[in-house]
N, C-alpha and C positions, 0 to 999 in steps of 0.2 A: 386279519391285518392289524398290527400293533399301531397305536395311538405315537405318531414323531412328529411333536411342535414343531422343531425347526425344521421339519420337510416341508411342511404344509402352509406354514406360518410364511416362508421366505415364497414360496410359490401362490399365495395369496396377494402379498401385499404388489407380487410383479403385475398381476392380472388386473388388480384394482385400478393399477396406478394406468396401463395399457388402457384398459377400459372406458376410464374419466370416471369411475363410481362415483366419484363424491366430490365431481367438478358442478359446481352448481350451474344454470340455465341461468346468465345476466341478459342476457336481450330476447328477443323473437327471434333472431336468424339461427339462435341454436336451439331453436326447440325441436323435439326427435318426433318427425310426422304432425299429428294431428293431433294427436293428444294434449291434454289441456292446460296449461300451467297451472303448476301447484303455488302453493301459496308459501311464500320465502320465509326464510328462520334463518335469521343471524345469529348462530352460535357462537363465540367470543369467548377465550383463554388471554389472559396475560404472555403478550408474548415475554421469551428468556431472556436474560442476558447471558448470552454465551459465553462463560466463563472456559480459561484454559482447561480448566479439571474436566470439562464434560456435566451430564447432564447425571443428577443422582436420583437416588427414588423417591426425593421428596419432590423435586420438579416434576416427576412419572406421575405421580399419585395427583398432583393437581392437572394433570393433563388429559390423565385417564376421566378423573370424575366430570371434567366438560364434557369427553369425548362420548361417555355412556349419553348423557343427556343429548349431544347429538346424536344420536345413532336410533335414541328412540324417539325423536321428533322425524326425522324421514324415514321412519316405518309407520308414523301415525300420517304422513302424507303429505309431511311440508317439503321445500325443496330446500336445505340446509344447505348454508354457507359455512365454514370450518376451518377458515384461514390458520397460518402459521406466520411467522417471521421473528427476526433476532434485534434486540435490541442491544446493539453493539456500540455504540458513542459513549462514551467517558470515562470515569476517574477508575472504576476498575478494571477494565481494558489495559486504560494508560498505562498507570501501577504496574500489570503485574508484566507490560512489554517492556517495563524502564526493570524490571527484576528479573528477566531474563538476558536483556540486550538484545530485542528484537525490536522492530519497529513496530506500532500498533496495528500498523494497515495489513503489513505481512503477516501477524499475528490474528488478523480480524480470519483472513482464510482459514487458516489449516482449521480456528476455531470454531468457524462455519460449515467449514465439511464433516468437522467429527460430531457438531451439532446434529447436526441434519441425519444424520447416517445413525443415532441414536434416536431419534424423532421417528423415522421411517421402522425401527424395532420396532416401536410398543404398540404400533399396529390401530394408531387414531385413524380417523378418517377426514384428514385433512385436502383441503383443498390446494394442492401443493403448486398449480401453475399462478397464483396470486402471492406466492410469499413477495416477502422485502425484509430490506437488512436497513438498519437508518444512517449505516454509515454508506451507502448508496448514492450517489448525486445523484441520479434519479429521486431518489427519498428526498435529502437534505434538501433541495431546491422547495420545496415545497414547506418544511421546516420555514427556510428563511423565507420564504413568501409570505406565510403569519406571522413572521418576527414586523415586514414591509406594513401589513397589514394596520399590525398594534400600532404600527409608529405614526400613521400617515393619520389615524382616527386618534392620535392623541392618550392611546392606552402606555405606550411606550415613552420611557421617560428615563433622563440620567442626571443622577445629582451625586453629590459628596456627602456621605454619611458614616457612622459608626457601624461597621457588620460585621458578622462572623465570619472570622479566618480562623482554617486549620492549617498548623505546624508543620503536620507532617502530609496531609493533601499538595499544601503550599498553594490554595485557592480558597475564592468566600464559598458560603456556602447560604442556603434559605435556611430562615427560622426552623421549619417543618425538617429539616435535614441536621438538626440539632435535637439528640437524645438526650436527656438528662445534664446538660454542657459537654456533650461528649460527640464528635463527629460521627455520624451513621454511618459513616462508612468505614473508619478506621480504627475507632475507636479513642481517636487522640482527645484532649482537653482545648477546647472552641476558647480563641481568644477575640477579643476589638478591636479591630483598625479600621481610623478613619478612612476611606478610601471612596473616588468617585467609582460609581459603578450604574446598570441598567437596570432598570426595575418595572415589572407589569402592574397597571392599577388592577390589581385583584378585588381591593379593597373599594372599587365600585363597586363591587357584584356582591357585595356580604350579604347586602339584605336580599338578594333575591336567591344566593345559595342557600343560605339559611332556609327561608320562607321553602325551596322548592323541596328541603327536604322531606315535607310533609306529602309530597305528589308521588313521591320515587319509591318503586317496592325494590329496597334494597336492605341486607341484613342489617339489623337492627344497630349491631353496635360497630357498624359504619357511622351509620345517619350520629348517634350518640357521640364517636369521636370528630366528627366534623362542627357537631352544635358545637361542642367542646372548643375547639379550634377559634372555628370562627365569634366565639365567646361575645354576645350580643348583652349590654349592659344598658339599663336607662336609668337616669339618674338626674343629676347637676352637675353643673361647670359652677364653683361659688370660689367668690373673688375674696381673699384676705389682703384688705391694705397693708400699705408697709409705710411708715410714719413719714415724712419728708421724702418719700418718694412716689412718683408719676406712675406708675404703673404696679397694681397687687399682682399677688402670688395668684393664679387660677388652679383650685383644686379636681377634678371630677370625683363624685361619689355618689353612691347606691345610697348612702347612708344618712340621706339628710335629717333625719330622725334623730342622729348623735351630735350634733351640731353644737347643741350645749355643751359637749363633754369633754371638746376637742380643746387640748390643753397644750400643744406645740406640734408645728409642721416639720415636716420634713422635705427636705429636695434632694432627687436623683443627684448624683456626682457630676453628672452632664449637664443639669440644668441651665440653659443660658442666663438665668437671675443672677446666677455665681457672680461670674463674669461682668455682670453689668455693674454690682454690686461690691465691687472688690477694695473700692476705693472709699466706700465706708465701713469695709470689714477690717475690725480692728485684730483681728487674728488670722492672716490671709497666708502666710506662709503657712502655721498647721492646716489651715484649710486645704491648699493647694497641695501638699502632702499626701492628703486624705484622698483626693480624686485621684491623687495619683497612682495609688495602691488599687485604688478601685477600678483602675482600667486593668490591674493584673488577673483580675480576679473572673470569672466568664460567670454567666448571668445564672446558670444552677447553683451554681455557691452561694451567690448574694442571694440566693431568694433562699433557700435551702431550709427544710424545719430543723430543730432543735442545735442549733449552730447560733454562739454567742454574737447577740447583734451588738456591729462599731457604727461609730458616727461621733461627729465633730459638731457643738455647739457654733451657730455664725455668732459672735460677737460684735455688738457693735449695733445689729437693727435687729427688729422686732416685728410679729405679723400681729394685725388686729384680729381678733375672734371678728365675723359680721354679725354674728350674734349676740353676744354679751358683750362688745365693747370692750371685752380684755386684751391688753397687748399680752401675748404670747411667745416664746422661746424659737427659733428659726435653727432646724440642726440638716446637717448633709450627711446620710445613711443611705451604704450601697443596698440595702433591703427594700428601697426604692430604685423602680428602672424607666429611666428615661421612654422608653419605648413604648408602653401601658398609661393611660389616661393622657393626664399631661405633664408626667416627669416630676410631680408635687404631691402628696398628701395630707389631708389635715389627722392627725392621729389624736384616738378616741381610746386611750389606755384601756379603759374599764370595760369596754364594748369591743375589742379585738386583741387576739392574744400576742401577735407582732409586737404593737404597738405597749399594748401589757408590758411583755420582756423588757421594751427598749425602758421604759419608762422608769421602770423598779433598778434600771443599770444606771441612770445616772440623774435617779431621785428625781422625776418627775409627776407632777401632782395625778392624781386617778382620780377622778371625778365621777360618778354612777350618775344617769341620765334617764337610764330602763330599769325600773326596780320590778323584781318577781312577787314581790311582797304588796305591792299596790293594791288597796289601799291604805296597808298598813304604812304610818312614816316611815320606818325603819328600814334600811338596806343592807345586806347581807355584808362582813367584811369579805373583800374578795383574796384568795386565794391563786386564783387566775382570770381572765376576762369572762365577763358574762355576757353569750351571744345570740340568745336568745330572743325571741321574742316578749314583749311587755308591754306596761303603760308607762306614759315618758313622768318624770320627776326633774326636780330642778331646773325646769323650762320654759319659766314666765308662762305666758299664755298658754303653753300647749300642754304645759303638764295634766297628768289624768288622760291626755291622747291615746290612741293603740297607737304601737309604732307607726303599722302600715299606714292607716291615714295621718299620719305627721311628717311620712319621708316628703307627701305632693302638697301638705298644709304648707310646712315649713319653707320648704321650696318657693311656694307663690308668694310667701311674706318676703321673703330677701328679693325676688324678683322686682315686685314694684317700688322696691329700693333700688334697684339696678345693684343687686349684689348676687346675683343669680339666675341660672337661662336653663332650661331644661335641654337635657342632650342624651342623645343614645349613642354610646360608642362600643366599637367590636374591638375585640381582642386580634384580632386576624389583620396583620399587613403586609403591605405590598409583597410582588413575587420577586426577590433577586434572580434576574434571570440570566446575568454574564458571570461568565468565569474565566480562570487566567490560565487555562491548560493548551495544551494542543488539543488530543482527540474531541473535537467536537464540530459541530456545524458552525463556521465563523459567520458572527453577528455581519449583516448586510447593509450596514451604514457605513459614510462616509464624511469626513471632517474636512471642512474649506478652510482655512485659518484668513483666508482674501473676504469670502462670504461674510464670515462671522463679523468683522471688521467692516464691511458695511451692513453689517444688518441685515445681510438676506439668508435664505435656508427655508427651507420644504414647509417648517411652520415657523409660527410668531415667537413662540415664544423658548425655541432651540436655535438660532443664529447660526449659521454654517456649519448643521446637520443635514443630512440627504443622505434619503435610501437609495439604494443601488436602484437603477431601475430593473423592473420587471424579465424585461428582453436578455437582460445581463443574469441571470441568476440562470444556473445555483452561482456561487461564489466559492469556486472550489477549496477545499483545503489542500494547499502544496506538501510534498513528500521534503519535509526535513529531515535533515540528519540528526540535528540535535534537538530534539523536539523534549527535553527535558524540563518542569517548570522551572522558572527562575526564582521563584521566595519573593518575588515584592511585587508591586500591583500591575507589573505587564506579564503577559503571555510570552511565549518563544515566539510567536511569529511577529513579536512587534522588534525582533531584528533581522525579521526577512525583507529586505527593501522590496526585493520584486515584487511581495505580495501586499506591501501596504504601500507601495509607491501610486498614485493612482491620479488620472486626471480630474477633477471636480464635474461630476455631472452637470452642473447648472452653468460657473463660469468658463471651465476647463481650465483653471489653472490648475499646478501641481497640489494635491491636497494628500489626506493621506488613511488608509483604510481602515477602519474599526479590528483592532486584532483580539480581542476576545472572544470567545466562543460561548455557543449555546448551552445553556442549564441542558444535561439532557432529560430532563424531562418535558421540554418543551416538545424535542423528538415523540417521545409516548403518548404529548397530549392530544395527539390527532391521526395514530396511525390507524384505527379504523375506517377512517376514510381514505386511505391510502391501501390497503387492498382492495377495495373498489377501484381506484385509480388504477393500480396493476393489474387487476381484470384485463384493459387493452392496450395492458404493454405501457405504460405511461404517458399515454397521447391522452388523454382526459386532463382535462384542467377542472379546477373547484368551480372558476365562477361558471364554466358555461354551462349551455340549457344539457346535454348531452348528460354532463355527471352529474346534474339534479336532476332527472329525468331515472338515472339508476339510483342516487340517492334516496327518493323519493318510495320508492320499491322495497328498497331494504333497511332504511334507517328511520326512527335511532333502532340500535342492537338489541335482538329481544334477549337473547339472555348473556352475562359477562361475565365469568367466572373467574378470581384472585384472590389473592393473599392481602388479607386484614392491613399487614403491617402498612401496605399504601394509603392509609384512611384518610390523611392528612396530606400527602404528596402527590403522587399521579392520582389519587381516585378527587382529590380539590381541583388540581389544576387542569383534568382533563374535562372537568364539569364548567369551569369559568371559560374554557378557550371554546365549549361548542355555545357558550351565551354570546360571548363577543360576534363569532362568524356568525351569530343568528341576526342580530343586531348590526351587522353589515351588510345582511342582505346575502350571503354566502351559503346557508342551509336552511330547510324549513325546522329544525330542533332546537331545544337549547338544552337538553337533559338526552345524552348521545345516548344511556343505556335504558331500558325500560325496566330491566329487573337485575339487580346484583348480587352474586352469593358468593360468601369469604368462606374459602376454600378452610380444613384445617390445619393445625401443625403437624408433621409427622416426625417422632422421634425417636430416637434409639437409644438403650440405655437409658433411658428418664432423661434427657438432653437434647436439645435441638439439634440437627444435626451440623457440623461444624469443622472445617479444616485443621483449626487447630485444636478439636475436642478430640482427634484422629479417628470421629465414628460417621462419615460419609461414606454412602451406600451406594457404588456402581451399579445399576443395572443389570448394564452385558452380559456381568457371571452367570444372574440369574437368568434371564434369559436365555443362554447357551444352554442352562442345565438344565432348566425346566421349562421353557417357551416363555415368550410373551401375553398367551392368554393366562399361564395360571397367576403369573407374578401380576396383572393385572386384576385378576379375582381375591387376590390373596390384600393388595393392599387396598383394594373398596372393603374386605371383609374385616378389616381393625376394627373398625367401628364407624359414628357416624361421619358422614364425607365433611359436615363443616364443624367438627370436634376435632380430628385427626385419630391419631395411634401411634400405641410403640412398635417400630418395626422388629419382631425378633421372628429369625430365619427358621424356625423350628417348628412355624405352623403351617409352610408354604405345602407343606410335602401332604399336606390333610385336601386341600386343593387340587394339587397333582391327582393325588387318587380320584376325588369326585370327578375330574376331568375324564379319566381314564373308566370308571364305571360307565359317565354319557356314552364315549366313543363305543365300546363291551358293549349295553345294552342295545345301541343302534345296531352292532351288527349283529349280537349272539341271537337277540329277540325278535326285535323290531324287522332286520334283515337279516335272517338267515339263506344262507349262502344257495342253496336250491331252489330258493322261489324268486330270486333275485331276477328282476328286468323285467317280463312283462304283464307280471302278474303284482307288480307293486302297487296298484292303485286298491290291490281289494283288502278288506278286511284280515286281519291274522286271529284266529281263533274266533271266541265267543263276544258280542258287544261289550262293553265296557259296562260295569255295573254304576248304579246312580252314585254309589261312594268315592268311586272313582272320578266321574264327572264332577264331584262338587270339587275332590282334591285339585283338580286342575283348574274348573275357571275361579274357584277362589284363592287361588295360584295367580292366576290374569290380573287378577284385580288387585293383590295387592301389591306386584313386581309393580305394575301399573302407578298405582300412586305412589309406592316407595320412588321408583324414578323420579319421578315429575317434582317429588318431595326433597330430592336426595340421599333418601334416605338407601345406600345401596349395600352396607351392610345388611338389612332385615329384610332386603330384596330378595340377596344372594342365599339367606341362611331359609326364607322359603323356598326356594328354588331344589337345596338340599332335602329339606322334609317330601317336595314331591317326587323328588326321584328315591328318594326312599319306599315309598308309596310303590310305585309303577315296578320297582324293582320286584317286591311281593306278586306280582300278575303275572299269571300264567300263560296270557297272551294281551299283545295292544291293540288297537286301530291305527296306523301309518297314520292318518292322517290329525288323532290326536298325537301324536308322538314329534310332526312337525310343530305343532303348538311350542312343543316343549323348545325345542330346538329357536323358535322364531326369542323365547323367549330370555335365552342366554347368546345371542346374537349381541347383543350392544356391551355385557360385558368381555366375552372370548370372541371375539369377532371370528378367527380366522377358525376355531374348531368348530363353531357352529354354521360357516360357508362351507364347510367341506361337508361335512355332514347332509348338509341340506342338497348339495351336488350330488352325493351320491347317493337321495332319494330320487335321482332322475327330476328333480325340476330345474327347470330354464332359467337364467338369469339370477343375479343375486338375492341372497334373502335379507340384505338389508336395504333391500328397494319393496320388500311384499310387506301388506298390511299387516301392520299389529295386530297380534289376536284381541278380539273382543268377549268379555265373558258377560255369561249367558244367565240372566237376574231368576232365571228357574232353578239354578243348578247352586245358589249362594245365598236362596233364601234360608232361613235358621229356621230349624224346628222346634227348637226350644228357649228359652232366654231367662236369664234369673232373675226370681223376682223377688225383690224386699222388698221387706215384711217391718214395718214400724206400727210399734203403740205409742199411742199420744205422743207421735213426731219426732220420736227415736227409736233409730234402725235394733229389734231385734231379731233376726231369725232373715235368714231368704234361703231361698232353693231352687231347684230347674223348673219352671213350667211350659206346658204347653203352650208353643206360638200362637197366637187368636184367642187365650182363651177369654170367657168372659167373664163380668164382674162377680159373678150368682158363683162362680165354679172356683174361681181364685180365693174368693172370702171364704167358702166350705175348706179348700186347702189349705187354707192360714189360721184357721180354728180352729182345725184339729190335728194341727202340730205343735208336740210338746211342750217346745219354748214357750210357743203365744199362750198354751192353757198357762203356765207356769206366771209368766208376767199379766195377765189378767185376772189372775187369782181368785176364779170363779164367778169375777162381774160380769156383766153382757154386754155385747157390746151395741155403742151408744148411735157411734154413729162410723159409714165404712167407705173410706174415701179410697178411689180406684184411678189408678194411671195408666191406660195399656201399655203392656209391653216394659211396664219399669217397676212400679211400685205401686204399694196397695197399705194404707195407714187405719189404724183399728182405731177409732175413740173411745174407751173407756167408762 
């Protein structure tokens, strides 16, 4: 019988799905008989965004590498969870229904169906009666339930501020959703608009994001781009007076150490000093000029390296050094951002290289503070800033200082002058969590303009704000026609009356509905516990005892598998939303994933892959032509699963074969066609020789850890070496030949079910124990041993495993090299390591 994926492939995945294989055991009432509950394993994928295009193989490839890793957690005995679902709310949804002329909603199906219908290809083992879509009001209700949440505890807040708008979104967008000044999503150029909008205090939880990242086994250069992010600084707040005026400039800085050096401020173009100060700037039109270029300008430009820095002397007032008493120069430079510290800095030309440029642009003095030359007088002329570390110079008392202890010396002298406060500030702020689109979950508050006016509203200090209640959600999104954005700071639905017309929960006057919608990533920040809720159909609520009682069981997620590029967006904000619900009283976690692994790139042609690079890789074809198992072997076999690979089609067919050898040797050797049915359980030929046995459980053991590792390239490629092996054998044992078979189960699912079917056993083989290997059949009988004189490696070779000190040293003395490098002295003295090394003294 010839080896046909798509027969056995499409006739597996019906059986599975019939079955419940890989529907996990959520309560006692579904456990089968007597048997004993196993012990649960949340396995966790990124769910998709369903884009129109369908699903490519670089979505495969990250689905596949969770999927192995489930597949051999409920063959080692756990009851695996393997949810799926789409994450279908926002801007690229919207976009590409407003670029075809379809609605989004109508759009969200067909994209759903041809999702799913690609999902069910590649042959995971997902738990497919828990999915959700988040454009679901079943889902979104619950969305806006933690929007109710944030608001009611005071995490939720709306003000008027400067934020990022993109042009061609025509919506704000979060910091973390800004690349390079360039929208993540379009790629357009990120401008400033004042605009009031809602925002999460994220910037509560910095210090304990930070701090927990030291708790979480997550890959490394996650946890790195989050420190990064949330950028924790300690330092000073130091105040520069301003001559005949009430209130100094407040700088924050790391640097109190340069204190002396600092020879003119700067303030952000936003600063409110401007402003206050405008009536003594005797140069307020080029002033005003200047901020005004600088709103043109998006925040990666102004900061930007080697790009000539502008800025505008304030004429007319002067900032005091609190250190030297010198009055100093006050200028407005976009290279300062309002947003970081506090919108002001004291610049230290000689000791940073910004400040350097700016200074040599419009002849200001550089002062050296840290000389390298200490204690020589003399200080180097600079050429650029010197930012090193040193001892300080020219700094009354503290000169001859290390820096290090003068940033907290310096510090505590201006302090008990009250010119200085010690402060630790993060780089990380609040979450922009509204936007001005349609597709999205609408924000569930409500405006009283009667409330507000006398001063009532849900808290003190928002006045005729109130959440929807409870009973009333979800807060549907209605089916407009024109659901296109408008370019200015409302959404399309803020001219649907029907849908913002609304009575006031508290007075019941006419008041009128919040029409902005949800960040979606508010949507992603919580959908792990939203397939648990779909477990029973939606009738589960968060707070009750029912869904902590299954939360409890299964969370947080033992393993979560996604792409890097979230490091800073859903992988921050789905860590702050499970602290807040912990901190409500809502879960027992505040860290939802126990372990993280970022998945890697996969690309084609040396490129990522990319719609408008035109090198996006369909599946299906493959698929049709060669199955689903081999296209699955072939893309864990690029390399390692969190490095990625080039995808080129020219290796797939190296797979295909191996496949087609397994299937050939099961029936030409292993079952041959006469002794088939009731004589399968006996031996075929002669016992397997011990060479054999070792090839296979040191086979076990290292698929074994490659898994667990991820490592499923060097999995796969041993897997190859021992069917190479068994291919040479003149006859196998059936029952080591299942070994083999259990063992390429989780990469080729559906060739190694069939297989195992038609050795006549019951039930599936991705429900039987993982093979275990056998520490008789994998011990070494030899291992190399170097050979060092006087503590340098020269000479090793194989020795016998066990041997002893007396028999090692006879063999290390009388091989060449060692007579050669001892050069007929004796040796002194003979230091022995089993099993590794053996060192001669001389």
């Amino acid at each position: 019988m010839k080896y046909n994926p798509q027969k056995i492939e499409k006739k597996w995945q019906k059986i599975w799905q019939k079955k419940r294989v890989y529907e996990p055991n959520f309560t006692p009432r579904q456990a089968r008989g007597k048997k004993k509950l196993k012990r649960p394993f949340y396995n966790l994928m990124m769910f998709p965004y369903p884009s129109a295009e369908g699903l490519h193989v670089g979505n495969m490839y990250a689905f596949v590498g969770a999927d192995i890793h489930g597949r051999f957690k409920r063959m080692q005995g756990y009851d695996v969870f393997e949810p799926i679902g789409l994450d279908g709310f926002g801007i690229h949804s919207e976009n590409y229904a407003l670029k075809i002329g379809k609605h989004p909603a109508d759009q969200a199906k067909i994209s759903e169906k041809n999702f799913y219908r690609q999902l069910r290809m590649i042959g995971n083992g997902f738990a497919w009666e828990e999915r959700l879509e988040t454009y679901d009001p079943e889902y979104y209700k619950w969305t806006q339930w933690i929007f109710v949440q944030m608001f009611k505890s005071g995490l939720a807040y709306r003000k008027k501020q400067a934020v990022n708008w993109c042009p061609s979104c025509k919506t704000v967008l979060a910091d973390e959703q800004v690349i390079a000044g360039e929208c993540e999503r379009c790629g357009t150029t990120v401008v400033k608009k004042e605009l009031e909008q809602w925002f999460f205090k994220i910037t509560d939880y910095a210090e304990r994001l930070l701090n927990n990242l030291e708790k979480i086994d997550w890959s490394e250069k996650i946890k790195v781009a989050q420190r990064n992010w949330i950028g924790k600084s300690e330092g000073a707040v130091v105040k520069f007076p301003i001559p005949n005026f009430q209130f100094p400039i407040e700088v924050f800085t790391t640097r109190a150490d340069t204190l002396f050096g600092a020879t003119y401020v700067v303030l952000a173009p936003e600063h409110s000093k401007i402003e206050n100060l405008k009536l003594q700037i005797e140069n307020w039109e080029e002033v005003k000029r200047y901020i005004a270029g600088a709103k043109n300008k998006s925040e990666a430009e102004r900061i930007a390296e080697g790009l000539e820095k502008t800025g505008v002397e304030i004429k007319g007032i002067k900032a005091t050094n609190p250190a030297t008493g010198e009055e100093i120069p006050i200028f407005v430079a976009d290279y300062v951002l309002a947003g970081y510290g506090t919108g002001a800095i004291m610049a230290v030309p000689a000791h940073d290289q910004r400040d350097f440029e700016f200074a040599k642009k419009f002849n200001l003095p550089i002062k050296m503070v840290i000389c390298p030359n200490y204690p020589e007088p003399k200080c180097p002329v600079l050429e650029r800033a010197y930012e090193e570390e040193g001892y300080l110079v020219a700094s009354n008392e503290f000169t001859g200082m290390f820096c290090q202890k003068a940033k907290n010396a310096i510090a505590e002298w201006l302090a008990k002058k009250d010119l200085a406060e010690k402060k630790t500030t993060f780089r990380l702020r609040d979450w922009l969590i509204s936007r001005q689109r349609y597709w999205g979950a609408p924000i569930p508050l409500i405006f009283c303009e009667t409330c507000r006016h006398e001063g009532r509203g849900e808290r003190k200090d928002m006045p005729g704000w109130h959440a929807v209640m409870e009973k009333d959600l979800p807060v549907k999104l209605p089916h407009i026609k024109d659901f296109r954005p408008t370019g200015t700071e409302k959404s399309p639905l803020a001219i649907v009356e029907k849908f913002f017309k609304v009575r006031c929960p508290k007075c019941k006057s006419w008041a009128r509905r919040e029409t902005d919608v949800c960040d979606t990533f508010l949507d992603s920040s919580w959908y792990y516990l939203g397939y648990l809720m779909a477990s029973e159909n939606w009738k589960l609520k968060i707070e009750n005892s029912t869904f902590s009682r299954l939360a409890r069981k299964w969370l947080p997620v033992d393993m979560y598998i996604g792409g890097a590029e979230h490091a800073v967006l859903h992988l921050l904000y789905v860590r702050f939303v499970a602290m807040a619900l912990r901190d409500l009283g809502f879960i027992h976690f505040e860290e939802p994933f126990k372990k993280f692994r970022a998945h890697g790139l996969l690309i084609k042609d040396g490129a990522k892959m990319s719609k408008s690079k035109g090198n996006v890789v369909n599946p299906d074809e493959y698929i049709r032509a060669y199955g689903a198992d081999t296209l699955r072997m072939y893309l864990m076999f690029l390399g390692p699963f969190e490095q990625g690979g080039d995808f080129r089609d020219t290796g797939i067919r190296g797979i295909t074969r191996f496949l087609e050898r397994i299937w050939k040797l099961t029936h030409s050797v292993i079952l041959p066609p006469p002794r088939r049915g009731k004589n399968l359980k006996r031996s075929f030929g002669q016992s397997p020789q011990d060479d054999l046995n070792k090839a296979l459980h040191k086979t076990i053991k290292k698929v074994t850890e490659d898994i667990e590792n991820l490592q499923y390239n060097t999995a796969i490629s041993s897997l190859m070496i021992l069917v190479n092996e068994l291919e040479k054998q003149p006859s196998l044992e059936i029952e080591n030949w299942k070994l083999v078979i259990k063992l390429l189960a989780p990469f080729a699912p559906h060739i190694a079910e069939e297989l195992w079917s038609q050795s006549d056993e019951k039930g599936s083989v991705h429900l039987v124990k993982w093979p275990k290997f056998n520490q008789k059949f994998i011990k070494e009988e030899t291992f190399t041993l170097i050979v060092q004189i006087n503590g340098k490696v020269r000479d090793l070779f194989e020795a016998p495993a066990g041997i002893s000190r007396e028999e090692a040293a006879r063999l290390a003395l009388g091989r060449e090299k060692v007579k050669t490098w001892l050069a007929e002295k004796e040796a002194k003295k003979i230091i022995f390591v089993p099993g590794k090394l053996i060192n001669i003294v001389g």
